[in-house]
N, CA, C and O atoms as a DFTB+ gen file, in Angstrom:
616 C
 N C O
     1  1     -10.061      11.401       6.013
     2  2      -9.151      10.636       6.836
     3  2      -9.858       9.963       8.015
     4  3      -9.396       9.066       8.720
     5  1     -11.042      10.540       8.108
     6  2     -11.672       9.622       9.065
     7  2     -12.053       8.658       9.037
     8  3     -12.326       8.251      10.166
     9  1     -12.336       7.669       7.915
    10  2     -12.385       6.047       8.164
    11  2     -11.024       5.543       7.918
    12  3     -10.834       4.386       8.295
    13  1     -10.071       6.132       7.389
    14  2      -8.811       5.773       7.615
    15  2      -8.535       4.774       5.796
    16  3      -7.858       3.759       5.633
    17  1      -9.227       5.445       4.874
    18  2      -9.278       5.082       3.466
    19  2      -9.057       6.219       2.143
    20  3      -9.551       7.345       2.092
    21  1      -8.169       5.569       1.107
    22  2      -7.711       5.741      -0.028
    23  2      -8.689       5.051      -0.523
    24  3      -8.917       3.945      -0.033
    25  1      -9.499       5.548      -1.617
    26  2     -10.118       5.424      -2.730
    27  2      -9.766       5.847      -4.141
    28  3      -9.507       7.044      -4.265
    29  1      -9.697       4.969      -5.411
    30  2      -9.364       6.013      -6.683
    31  2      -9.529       5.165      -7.294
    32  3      -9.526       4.038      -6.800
    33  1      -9.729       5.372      -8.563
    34  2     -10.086       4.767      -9.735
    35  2      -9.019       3.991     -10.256
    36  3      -7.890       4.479     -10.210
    37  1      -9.250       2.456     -10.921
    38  2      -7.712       1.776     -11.059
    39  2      -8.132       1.889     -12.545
    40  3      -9.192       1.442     -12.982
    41  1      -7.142       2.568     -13.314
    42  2      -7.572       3.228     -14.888
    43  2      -7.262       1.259     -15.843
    44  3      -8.017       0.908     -16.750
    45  1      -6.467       0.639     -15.511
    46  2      -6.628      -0.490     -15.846
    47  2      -8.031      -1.484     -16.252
    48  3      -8.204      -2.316     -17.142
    49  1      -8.828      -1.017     -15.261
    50  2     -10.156      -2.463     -15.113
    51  2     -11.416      -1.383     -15.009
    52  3     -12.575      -1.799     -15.011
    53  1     -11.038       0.340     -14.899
    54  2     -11.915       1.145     -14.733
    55  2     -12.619       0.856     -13.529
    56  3     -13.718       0.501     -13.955
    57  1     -12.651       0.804     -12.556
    58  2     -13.392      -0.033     -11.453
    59  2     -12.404       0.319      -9.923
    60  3     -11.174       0.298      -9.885
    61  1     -13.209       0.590      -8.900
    62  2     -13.095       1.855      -8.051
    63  2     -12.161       0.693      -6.729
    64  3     -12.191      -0.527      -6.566
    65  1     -11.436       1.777      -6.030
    66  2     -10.510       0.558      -5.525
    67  2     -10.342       0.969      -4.256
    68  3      -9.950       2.126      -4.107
    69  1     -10.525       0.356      -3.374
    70  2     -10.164       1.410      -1.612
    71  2      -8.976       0.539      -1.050
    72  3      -8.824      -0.659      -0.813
    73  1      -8.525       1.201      -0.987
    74  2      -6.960       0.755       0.439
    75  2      -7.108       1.265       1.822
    76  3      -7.244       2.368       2.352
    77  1      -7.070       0.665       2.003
    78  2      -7.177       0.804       4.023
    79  2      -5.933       1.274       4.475
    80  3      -4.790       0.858       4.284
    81  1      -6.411       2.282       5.151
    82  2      -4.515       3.337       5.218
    83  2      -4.332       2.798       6.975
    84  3      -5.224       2.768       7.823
    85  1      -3.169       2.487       7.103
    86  2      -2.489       2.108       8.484
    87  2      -2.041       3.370       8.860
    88  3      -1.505       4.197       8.123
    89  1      -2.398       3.521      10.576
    90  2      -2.262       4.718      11.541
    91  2      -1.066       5.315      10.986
    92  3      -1.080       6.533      10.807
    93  1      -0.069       4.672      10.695
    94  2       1.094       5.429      10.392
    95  2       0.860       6.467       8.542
    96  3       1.257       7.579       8.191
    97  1       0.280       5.691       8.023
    98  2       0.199       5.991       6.407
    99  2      -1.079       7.455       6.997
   100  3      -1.137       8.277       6.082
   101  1      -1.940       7.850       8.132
   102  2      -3.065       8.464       8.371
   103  2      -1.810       9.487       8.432
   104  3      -1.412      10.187       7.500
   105  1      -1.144       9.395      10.074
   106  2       0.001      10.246      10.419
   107  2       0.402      11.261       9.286
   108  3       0.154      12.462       9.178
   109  1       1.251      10.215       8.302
   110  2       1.888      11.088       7.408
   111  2       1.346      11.813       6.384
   112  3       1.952      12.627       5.688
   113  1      -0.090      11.429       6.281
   114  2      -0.836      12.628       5.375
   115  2      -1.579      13.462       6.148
   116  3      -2.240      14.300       5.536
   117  1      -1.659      13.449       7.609
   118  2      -1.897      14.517       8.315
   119  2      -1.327      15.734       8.184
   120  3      -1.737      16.874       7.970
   121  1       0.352      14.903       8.476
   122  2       1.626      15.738       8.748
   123  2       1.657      16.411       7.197
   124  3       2.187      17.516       7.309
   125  1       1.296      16.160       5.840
   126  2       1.674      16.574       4.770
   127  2       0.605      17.395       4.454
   128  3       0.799      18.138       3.492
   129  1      -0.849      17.488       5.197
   130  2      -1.946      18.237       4.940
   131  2      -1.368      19.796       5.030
   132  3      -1.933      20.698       4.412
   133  1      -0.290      20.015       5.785
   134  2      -0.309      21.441       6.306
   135  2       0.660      21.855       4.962
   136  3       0.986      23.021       4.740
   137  1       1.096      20.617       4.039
   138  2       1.707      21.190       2.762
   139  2       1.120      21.314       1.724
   140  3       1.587      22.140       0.941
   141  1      -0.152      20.532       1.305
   142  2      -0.830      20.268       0.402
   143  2      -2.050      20.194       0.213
   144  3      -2.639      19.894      -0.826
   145  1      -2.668      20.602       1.722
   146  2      -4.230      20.641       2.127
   147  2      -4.600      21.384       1.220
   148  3      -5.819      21.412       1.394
   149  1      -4.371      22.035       0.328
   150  2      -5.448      23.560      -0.818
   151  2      -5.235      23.040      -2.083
   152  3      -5.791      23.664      -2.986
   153  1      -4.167      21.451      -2.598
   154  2      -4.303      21.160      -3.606
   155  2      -5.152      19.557      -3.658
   156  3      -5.412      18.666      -2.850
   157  1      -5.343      19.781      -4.875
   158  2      -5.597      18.332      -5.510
   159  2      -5.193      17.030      -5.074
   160  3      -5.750      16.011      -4.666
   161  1      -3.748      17.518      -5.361
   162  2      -3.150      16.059      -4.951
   163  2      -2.091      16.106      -3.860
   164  3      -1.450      17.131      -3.631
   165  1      -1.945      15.096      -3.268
   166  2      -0.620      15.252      -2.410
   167  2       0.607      15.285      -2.640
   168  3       1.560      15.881      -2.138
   169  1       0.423      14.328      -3.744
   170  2       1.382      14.244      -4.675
   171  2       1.591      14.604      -6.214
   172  3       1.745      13.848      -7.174
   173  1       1.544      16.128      -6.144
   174  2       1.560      16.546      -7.517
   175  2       2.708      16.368      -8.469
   176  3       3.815      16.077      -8.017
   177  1       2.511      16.528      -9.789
   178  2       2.839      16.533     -10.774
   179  2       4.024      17.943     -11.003
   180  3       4.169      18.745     -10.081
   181  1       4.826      18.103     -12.357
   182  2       5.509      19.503     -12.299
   183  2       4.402      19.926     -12.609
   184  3       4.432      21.068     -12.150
   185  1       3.017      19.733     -13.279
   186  2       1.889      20.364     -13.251
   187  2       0.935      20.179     -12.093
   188  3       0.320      19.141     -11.851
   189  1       0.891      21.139     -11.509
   190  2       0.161      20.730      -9.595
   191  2      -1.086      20.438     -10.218
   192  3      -1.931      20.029      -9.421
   193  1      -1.456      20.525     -11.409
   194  2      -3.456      19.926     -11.562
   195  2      -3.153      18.459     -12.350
   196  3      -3.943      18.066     -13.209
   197  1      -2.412      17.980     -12.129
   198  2      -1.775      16.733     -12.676
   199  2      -0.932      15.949     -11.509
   200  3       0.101      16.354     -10.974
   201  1      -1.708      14.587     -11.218
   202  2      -0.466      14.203     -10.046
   203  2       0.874      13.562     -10.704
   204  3       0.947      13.339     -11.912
   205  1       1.789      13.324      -9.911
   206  2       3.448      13.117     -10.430
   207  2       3.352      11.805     -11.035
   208  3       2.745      10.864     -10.522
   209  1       3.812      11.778     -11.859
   210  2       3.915      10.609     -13.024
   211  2       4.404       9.547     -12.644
   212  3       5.232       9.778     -11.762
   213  1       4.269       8.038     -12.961
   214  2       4.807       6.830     -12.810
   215  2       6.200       6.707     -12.725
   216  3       6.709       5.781     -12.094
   217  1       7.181       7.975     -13.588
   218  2       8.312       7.733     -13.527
   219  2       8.851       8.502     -12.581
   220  3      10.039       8.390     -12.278
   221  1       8.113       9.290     -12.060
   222  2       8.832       9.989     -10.643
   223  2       9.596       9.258      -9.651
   224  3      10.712       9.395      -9.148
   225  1       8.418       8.251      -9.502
   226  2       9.040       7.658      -8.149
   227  2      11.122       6.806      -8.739
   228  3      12.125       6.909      -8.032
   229  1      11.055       6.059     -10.216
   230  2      12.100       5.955     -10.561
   231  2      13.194       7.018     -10.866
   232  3      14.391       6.740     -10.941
   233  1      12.651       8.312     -11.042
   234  2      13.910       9.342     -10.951
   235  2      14.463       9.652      -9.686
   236  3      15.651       9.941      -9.540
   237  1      13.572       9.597      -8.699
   238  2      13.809       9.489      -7.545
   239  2      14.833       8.456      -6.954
   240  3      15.855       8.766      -6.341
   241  1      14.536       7.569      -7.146
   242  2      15.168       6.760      -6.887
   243  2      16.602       6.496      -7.329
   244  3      17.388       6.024      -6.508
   245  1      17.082       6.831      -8.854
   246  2      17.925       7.416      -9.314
   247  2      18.872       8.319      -8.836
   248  3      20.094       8.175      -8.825
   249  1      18.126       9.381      -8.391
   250  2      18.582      10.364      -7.775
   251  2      19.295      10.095      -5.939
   252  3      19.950      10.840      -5.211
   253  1      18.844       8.901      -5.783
   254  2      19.399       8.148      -4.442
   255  2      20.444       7.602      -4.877
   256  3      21.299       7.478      -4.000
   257  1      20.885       7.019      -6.404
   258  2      21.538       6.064      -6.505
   259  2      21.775       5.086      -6.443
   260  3      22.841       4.505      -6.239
   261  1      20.252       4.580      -6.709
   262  2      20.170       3.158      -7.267
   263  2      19.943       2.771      -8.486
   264  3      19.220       3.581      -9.067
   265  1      20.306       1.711      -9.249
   266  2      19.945       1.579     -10.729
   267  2      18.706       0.968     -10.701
   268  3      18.517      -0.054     -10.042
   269  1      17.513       1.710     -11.614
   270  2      16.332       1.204     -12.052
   271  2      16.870       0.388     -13.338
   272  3      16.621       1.117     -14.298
   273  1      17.186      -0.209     -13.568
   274  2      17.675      -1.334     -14.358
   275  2      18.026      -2.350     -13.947
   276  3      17.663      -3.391     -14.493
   277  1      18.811      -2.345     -12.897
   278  2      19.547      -3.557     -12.001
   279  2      18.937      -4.168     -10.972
   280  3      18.779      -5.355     -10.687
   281  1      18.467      -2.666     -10.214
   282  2      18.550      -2.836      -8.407
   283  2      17.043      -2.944      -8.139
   284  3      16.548      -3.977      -7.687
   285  1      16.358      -1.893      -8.420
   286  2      14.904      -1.965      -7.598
   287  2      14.296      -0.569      -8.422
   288  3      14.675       0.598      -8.328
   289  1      13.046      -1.254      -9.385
   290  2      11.978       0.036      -9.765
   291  2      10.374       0.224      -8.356
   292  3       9.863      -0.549      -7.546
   293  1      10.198       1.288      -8.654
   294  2       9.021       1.888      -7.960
   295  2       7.732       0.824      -8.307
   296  3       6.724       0.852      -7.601
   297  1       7.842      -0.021      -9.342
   298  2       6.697      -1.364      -9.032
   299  2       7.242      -2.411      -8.586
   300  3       6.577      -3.395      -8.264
   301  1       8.710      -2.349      -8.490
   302  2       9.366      -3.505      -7.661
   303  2       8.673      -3.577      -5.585
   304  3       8.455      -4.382      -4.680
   305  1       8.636      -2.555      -5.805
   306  2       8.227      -2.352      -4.173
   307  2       6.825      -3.512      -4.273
   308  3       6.580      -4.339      -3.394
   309  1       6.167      -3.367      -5.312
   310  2       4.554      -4.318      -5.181
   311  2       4.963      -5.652      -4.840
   312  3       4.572      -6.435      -3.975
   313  1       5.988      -5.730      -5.874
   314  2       6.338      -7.648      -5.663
   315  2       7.262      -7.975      -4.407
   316  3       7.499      -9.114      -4.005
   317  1       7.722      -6.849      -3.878
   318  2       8.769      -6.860      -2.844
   319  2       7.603      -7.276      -1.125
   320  3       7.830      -7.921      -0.101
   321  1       6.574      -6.598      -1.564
   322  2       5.570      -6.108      -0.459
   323  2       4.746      -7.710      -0.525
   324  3       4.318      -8.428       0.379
   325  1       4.755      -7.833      -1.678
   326  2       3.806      -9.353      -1.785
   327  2       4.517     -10.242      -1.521
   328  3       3.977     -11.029      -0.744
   329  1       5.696     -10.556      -1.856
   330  2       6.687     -11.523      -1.562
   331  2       6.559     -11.715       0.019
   332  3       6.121     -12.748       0.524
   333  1       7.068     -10.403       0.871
   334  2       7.235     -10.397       2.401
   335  2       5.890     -10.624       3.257
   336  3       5.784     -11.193       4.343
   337  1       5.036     -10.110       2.582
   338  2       3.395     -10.260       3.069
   339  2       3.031     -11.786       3.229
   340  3       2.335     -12.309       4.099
   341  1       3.594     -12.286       2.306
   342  2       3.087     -13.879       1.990
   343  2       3.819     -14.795       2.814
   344  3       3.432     -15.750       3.489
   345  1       5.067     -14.261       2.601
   346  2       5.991     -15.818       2.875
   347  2       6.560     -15.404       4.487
   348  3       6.865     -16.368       5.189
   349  1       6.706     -14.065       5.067
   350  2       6.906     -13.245       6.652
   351  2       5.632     -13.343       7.244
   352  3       5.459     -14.402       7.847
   353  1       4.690     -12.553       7.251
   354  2       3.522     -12.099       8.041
   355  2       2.355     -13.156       7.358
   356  3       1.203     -12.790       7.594
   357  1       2.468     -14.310       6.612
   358  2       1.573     -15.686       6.651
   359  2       0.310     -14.677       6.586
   360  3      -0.547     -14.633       7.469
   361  1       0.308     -13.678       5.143
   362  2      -1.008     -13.362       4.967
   363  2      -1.121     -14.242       3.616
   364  3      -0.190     -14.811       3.046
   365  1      -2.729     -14.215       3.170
   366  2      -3.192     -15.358       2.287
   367  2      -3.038     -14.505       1.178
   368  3      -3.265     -13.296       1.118
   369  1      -2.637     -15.252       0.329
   370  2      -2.170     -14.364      -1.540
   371  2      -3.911     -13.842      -1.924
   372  3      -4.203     -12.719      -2.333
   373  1      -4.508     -14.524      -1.768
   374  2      -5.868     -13.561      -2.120
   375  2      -6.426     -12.103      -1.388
   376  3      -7.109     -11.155      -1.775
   377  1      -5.760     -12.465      -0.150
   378  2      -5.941     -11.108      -0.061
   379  2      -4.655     -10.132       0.071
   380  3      -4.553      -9.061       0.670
   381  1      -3.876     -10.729      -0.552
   382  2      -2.818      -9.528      -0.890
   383  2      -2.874      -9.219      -2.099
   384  3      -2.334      -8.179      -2.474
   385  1      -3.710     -10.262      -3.215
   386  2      -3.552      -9.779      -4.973
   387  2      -4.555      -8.707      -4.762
   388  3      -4.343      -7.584      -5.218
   389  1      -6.046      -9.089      -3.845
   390  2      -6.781      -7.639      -3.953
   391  2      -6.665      -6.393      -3.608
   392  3      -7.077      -5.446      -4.277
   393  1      -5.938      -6.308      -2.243
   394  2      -4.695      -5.096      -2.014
   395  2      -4.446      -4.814      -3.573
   396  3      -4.936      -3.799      -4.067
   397  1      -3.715      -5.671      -4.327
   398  2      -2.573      -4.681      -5.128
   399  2      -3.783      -4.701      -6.039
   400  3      -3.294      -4.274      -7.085
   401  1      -5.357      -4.989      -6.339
   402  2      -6.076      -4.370      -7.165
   403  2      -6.091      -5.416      -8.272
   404  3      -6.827      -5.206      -9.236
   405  1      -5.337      -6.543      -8.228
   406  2      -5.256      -7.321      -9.365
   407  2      -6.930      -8.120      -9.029
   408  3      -7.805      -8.030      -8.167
   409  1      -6.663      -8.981     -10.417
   410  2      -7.642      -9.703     -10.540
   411  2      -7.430     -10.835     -10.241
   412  3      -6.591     -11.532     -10.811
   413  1      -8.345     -11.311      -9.046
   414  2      -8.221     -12.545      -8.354
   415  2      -8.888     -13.982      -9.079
   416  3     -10.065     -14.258      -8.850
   417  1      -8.136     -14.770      -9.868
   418  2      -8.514     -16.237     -10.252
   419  2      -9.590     -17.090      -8.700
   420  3      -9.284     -17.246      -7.518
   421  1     -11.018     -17.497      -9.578
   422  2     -11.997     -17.884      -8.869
   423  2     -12.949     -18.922      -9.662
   424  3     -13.776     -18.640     -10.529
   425  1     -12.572     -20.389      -9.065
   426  2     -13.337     -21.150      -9.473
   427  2     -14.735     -20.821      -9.618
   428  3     -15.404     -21.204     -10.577
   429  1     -15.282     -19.956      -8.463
   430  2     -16.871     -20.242      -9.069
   431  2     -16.914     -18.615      -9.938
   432  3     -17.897     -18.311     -10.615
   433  1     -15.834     -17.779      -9.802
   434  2     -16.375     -16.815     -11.086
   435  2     -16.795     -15.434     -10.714
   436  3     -17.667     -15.434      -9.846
   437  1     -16.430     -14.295     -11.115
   438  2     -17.163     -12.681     -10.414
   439  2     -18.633     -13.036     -10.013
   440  3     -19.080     -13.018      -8.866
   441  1     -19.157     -13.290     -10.901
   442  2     -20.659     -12.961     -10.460
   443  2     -20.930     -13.583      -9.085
   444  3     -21.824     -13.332      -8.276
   445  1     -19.831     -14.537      -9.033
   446  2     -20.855     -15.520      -7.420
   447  2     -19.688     -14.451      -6.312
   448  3     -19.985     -13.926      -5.239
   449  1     -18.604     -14.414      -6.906
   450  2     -17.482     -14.041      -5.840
   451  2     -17.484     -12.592      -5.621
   452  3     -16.903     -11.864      -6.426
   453  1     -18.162     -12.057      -4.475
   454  2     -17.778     -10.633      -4.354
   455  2     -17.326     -10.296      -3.398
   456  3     -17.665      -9.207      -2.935
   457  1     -16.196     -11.273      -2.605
   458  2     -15.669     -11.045      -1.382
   459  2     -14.174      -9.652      -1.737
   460  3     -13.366      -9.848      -2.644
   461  1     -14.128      -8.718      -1.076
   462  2     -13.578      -8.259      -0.999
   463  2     -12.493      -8.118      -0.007
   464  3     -11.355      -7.818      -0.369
   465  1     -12.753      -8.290       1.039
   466  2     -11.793      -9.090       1.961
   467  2     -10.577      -7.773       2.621
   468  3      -9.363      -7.803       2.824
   469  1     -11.797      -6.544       2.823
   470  2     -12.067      -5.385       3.928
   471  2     -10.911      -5.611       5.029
   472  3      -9.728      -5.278       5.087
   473  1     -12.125      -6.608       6.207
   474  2     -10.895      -6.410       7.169
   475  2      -9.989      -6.940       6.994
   476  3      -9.130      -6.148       7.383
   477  1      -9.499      -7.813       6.648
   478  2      -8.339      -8.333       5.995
   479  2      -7.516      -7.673       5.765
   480  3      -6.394      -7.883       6.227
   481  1      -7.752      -6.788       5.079
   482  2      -6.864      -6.092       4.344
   483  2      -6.457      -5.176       5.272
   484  3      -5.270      -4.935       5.490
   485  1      -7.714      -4.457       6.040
   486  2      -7.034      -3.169       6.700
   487  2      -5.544      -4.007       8.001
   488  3      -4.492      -3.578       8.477
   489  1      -6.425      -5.511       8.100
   490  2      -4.827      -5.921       9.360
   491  2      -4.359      -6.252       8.530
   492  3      -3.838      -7.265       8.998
   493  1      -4.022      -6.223       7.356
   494  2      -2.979      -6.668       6.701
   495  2      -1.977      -4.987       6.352
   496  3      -0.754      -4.877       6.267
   497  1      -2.862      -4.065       6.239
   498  2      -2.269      -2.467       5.969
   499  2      -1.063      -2.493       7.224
   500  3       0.136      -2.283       7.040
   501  1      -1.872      -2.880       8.834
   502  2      -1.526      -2.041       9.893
   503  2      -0.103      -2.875       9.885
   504  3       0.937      -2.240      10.063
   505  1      -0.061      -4.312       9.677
   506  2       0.429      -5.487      10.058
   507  2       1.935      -5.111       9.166
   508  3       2.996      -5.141       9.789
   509  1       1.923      -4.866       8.119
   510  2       2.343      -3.814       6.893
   511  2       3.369      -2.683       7.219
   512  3       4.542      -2.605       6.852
   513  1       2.748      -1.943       7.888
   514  2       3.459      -0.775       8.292
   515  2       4.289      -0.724       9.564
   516  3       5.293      -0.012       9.524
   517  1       3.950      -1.533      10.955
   518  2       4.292      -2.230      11.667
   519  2       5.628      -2.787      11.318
   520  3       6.647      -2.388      11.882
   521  1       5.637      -3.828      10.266
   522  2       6.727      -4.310      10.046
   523  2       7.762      -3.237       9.254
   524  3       8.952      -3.474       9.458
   525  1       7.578      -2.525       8.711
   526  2       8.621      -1.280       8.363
   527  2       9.217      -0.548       9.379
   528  3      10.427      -0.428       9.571
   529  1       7.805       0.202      10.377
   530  2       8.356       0.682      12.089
   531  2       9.591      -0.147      12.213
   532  3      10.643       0.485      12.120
   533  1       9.691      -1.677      12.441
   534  2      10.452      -2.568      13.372
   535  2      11.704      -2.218      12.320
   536  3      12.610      -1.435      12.607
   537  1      11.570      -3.112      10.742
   538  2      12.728      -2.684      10.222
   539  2      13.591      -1.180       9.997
   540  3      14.802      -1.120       9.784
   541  1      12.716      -0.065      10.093
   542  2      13.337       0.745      10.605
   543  2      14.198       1.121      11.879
   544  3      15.292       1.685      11.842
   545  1      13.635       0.785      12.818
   546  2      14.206       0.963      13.805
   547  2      15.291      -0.014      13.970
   548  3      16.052       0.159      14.923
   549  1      15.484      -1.049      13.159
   550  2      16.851      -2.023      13.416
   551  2      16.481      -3.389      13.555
   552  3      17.071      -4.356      13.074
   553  1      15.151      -3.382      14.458
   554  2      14.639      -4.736      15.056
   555  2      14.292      -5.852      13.863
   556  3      13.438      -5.562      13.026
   557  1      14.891      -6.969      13.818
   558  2      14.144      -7.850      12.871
   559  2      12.799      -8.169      13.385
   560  3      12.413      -8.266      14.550
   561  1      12.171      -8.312      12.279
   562  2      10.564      -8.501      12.651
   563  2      10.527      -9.889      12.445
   564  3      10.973     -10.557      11.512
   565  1       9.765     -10.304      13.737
   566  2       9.741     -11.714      13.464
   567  2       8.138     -12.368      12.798
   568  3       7.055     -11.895      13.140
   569  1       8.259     -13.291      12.006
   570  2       7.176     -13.758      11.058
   571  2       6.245     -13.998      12.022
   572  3       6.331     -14.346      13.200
   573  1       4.831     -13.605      10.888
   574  2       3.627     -13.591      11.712
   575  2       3.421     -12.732      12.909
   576  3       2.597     -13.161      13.717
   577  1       4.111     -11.403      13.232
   578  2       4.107     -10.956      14.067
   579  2       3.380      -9.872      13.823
   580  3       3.648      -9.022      12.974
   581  1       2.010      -9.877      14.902
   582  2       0.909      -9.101      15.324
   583  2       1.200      -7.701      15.408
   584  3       2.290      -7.215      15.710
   585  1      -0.077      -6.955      15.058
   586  2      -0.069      -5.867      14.570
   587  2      -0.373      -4.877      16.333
   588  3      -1.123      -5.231      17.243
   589  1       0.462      -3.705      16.281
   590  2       0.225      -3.156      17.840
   591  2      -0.989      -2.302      17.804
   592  3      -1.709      -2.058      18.772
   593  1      -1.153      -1.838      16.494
   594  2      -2.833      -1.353      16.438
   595  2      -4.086      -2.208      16.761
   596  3      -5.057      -1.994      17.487
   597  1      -3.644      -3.500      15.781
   598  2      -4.674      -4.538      16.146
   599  2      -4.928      -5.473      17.758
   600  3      -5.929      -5.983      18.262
   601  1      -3.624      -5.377      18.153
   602  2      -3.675      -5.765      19.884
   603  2      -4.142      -4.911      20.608
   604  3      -4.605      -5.517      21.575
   605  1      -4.338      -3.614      20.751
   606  2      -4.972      -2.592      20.838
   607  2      -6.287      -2.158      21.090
   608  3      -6.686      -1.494      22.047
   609  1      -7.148      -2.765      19.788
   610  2      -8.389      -2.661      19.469
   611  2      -8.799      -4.387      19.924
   612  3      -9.820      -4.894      19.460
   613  1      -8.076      -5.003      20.662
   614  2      -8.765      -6.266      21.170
   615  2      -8.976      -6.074      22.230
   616  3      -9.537      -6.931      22.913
């Protein structure tokens, strides 16, 4: 937790993937260490040496009472997050497709292109979570609006 990064293997492209965790996303696996610090995962599986399956997060959700058919699945959140990232907080679609791990279309091609687009991403994490704080708390977040971690560290 000390550089403040998620790393794991994206079983899709086989090829190793880091997410830049925002102070708040650090917080809550602090706060969950004192539940899960002696296992594997944080998020286990009904088998704890197995983490919880793709369809968890939709039974879950189920279990709130929403229809995963109609209303909103657990990969809906990706396009929900890219949608608001792009067209609210005026971040650039390239570096939100590499966030979600996809494969970024590039005129000159992998071999020349190996921008990964790091800090970016991590103010795009904080910028991210920030805007959930606000919509949680009630406040509309207004577009393009700066990250309080990143005003911070200026």
């Amino acid at each position: 937790m000390d550089k403040a990064e998620w790393r794991y293997l994206v079983t899709k492209t086989d090829t190793e993937h880091l997410v830049p965790l925002a102070s708040q996303a650090v917080a809550i696996l602090e706060e969950l260490h004192a539940l899960t610090g002696q296992r594997r995962y944080v998020f286990p599986g009904r088998d704890p040496h197995k983490p919880m399956s793709d369809a968890a997060i939709n039974a879950a959700l189920r279990r709130m009472g929403y229809d995963t058919k109609t209303e909103i699945t657990g990969h809906g959140f990706r396009a929900m997050a890219r949608t608001i990232l792009h067209q609210d907080l005026g971040i650039a679609p390239e570096v939100i497709e590499h966030q979600l791990a996809h494969r970024v279309p590039d005129a000159l091609g992998k071999a020349y292109n190996r921008t990964k687009f790091i800090k970016e991403r991590r103010s795009m994490m904080q910028r991210w979570a920030d805007y959930l704080d606000n919509l949680k708390a009630g406040k509309k977040p207004a577009g393009n609006i700066k990250s309080k971690a990143v005003e911070s560290s200026s």
